[in-house]
C-alpha positions as CSV (number, residue, x, y, z in Angstrom):
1,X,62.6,-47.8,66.1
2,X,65.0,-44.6,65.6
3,X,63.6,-41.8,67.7
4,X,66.7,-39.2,68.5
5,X,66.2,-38.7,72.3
6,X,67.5,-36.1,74.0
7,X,68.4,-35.3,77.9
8,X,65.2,-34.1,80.2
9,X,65.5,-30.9,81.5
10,X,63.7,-30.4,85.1
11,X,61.2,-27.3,84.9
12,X,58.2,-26.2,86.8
13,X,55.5,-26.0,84.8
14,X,52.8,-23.4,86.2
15,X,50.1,-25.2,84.5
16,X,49.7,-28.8,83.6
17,X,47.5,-28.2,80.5
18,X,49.2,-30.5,78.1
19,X,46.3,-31.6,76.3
20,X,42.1,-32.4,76.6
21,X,38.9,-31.9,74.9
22,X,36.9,-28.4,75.6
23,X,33.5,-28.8,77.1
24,X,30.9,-26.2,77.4
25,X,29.0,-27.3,80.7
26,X,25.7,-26.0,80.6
27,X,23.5,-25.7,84.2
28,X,20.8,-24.1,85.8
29,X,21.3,-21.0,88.3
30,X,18.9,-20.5,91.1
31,X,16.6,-18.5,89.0
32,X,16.4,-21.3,87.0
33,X,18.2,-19.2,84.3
34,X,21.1,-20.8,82.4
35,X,24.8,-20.5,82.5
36,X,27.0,-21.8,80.3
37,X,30.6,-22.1,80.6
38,X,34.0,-23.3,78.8
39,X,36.4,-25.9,80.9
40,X,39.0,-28.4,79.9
41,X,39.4,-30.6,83.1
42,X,37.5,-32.7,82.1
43,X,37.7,-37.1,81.5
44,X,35.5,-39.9,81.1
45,X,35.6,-43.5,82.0
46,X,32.5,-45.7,81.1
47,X,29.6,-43.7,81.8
48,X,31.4,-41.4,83.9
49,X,33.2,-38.1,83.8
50,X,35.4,-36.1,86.6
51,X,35.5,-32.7,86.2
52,X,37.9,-30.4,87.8
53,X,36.3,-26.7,88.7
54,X,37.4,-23.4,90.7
55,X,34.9,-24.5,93.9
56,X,33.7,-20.7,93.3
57,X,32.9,-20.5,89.9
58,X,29.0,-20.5,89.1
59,X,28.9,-23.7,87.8
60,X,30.7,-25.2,90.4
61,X,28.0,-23.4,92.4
62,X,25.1,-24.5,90.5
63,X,26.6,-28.4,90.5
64,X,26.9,-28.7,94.2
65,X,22.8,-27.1,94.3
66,X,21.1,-28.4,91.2
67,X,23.4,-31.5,90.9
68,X,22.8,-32.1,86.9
69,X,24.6,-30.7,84.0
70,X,25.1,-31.4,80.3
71,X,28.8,-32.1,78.9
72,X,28.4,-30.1,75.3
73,X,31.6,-31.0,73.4
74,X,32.5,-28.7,70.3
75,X,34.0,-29.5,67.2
76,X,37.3,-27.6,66.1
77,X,35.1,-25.5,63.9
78,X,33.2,-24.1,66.7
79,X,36.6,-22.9,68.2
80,X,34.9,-19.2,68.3
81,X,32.5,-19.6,69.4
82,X,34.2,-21.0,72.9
83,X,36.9,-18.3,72.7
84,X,33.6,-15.7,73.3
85,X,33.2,-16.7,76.7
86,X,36.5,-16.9,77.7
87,X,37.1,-14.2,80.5
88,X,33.1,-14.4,81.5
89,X,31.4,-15.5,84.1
90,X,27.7,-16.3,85.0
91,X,28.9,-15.2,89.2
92,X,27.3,-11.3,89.8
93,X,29.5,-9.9,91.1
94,X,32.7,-11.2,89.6
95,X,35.0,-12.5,92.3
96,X,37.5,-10.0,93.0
97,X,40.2,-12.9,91.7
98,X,38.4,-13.5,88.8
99,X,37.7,-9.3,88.1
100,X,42.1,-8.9,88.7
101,X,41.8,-11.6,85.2
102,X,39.7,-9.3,83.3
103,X,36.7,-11.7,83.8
104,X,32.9,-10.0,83.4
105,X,29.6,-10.9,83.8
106,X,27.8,-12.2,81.3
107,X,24.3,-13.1,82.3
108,X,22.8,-14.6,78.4
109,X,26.3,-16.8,77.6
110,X,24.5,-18.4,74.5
111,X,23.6,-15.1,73.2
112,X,27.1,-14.2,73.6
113,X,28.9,-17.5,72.0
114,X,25.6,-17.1,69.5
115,X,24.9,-20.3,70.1
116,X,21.8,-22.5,70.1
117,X,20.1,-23.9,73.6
118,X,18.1,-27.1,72.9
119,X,15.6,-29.1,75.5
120,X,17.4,-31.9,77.2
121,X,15.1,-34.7,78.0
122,X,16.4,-36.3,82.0
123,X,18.1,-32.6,83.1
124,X,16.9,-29.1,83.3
125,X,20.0,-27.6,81.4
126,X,19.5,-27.2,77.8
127,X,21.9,-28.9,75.5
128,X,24.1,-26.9,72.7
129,X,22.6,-27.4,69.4
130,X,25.5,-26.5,67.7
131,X,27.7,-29.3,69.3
132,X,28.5,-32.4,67.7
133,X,28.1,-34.8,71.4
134,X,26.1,-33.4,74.3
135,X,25.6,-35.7,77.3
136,X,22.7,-34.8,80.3
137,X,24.6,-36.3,83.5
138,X,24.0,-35.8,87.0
139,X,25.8,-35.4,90.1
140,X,27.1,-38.2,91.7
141,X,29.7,-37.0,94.0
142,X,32.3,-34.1,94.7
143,X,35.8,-33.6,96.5
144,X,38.2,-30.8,97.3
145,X,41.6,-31.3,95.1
146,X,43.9,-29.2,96.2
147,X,44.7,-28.6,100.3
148,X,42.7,-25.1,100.8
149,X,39.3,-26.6,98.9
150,X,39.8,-24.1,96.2
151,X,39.1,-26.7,93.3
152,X,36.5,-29.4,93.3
153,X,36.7,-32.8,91.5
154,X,33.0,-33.9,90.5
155,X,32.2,-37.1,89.6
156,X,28.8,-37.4,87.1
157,X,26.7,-39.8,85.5
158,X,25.7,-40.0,82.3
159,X,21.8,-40.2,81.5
160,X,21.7,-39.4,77.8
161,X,24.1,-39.4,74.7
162,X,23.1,-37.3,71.7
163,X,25.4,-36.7,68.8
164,X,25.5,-35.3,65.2
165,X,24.4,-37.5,63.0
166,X,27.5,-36.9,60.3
167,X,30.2,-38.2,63.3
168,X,28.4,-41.6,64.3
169,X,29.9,-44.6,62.3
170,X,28.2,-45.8,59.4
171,X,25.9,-48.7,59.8
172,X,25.9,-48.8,63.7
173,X,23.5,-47.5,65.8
174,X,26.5,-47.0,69.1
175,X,29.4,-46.2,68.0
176,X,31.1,-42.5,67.0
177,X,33.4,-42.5,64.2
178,X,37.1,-40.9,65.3
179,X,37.6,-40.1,61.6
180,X,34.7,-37.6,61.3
181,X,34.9,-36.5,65.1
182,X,37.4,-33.5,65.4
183,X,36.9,-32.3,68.8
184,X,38.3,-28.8,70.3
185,X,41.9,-29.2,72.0
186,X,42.8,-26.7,75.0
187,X,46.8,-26.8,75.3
188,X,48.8,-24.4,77.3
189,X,45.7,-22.1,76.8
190,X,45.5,-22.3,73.0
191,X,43.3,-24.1,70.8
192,X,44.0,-27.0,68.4
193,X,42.0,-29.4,66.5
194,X,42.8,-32.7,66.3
195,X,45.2,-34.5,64.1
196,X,45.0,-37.0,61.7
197,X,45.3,-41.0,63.1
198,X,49.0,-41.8,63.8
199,X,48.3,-45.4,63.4
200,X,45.7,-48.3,64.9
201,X,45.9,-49.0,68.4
202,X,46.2,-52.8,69.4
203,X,43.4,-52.1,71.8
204,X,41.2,-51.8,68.6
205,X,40.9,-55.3,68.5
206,X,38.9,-55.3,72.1
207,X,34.9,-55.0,70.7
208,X,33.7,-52.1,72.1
209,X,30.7,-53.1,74.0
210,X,32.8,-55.0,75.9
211,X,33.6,-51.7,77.7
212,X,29.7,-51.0,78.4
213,X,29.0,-50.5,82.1
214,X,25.9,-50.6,84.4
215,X,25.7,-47.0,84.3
216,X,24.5,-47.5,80.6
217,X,22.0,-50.1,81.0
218,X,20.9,-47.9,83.8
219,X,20.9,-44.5,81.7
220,X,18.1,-46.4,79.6
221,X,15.8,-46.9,82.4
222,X,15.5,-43.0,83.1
223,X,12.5,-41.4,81.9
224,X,12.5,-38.3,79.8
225,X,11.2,-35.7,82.4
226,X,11.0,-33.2,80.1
């Protein structure tokens, strides 16, 4: 391997953002009404996601009451769509912090992205029609991150997978393909789509199902309430 390497320089970063998937978290507000908001904290392992949140954002809000979600994920191509509710927010009124940003209240945040709610079938939330993967999870736990408790870490399950048909692989029934699936990048506060494949990983040659976890024999246990 030739790679020219070069000295690292020590900076301070203000932000961290170096690179992860946008998800549109939709959930319930007390009126039952429905917010819907942009967020890039966000990973998954197994049947699990954390999710890092401003502990008084609405949805934050709405987790810690209504304790179920659904993690919409948008392709690159919906990259407008997202960019619509940046700088809103489903809290009335705007937090004074928040209102300094330029945020405003939006109260109809798929009429304002113009996109399409759908009936989830184990959460209240709607899903995103428009989204290529949308996953109905629920509350499992939460944590304060930083020292003052002004961001929360939750920790959901995953109840239900639904996908595009045109991203899951060919001939299976569980798996997504990577080549068709271009999900929405957030980095640095821009957006990016994904890349083509670099090269395989050696970690291809571990089966997938060999990663599948209790939580997804569970998931198919749950009824559909709605």
């Amino acid at each position: 391997m030739n790679i020219d390497v070069g000295p690292h320089t020590s900076i301070e970063p203000n932000i961290l953002y170096f690179g992860t998937p946008v998800v549109l978290i939709s959930s319930l507000n007390e009126d039952d009404s429905v917010n819907l908001a942009p967020m890039s904290s966000a990973f998954w392992l197994g049947w699990r996601a954390v999710l890092g949140l401003g502990a008084r954002a609405k949805t934050a809000q709405n987790l810690l009451r209504a304790r179920e979600c659904v993690l919409n994920l948008p392709s690159d191509a919906l990259a407008d769509a997202v960019d619509r509710l940046a700088l809103t927010t489903g809290s009335d009124p705007v937090p004074e912090r928040k209102w300094d940003r330029g945020y405003r209240h939006v109260r109809d945040k798929f009429g304002r992205a113009g996109l399409t709610p759908v009936p989830s079938e184990t959460v209240g939330p709607p899903r995103v029609a428009e989204c290529p993967v949308a996953m109905e999870a629920v509350v499992e736990g939460h944590h304060p991150v930083d020292d003052d408790g002004g961001v929360l870490a939750f920790e959901v399950r995953v109840q239900r997978v639904w996908v595009h048909e045109d991203i899951r692989m060919a001939g299976t029934s569980d798996r997504i393909d990577p080549d068709a699936w271009r999900p929405l990048i957030m980095s640095f506060q821009k957006l990016y789509g994904l890349g083509p494949q670099v090269r395989p990983s050696t970690l291809a040659r571990i089966p997938e199902r060999a990663y599948r976890s209790a939580d997804l024999e569970r998931a198919r246990t749950i009824p559909a309430v709605r």
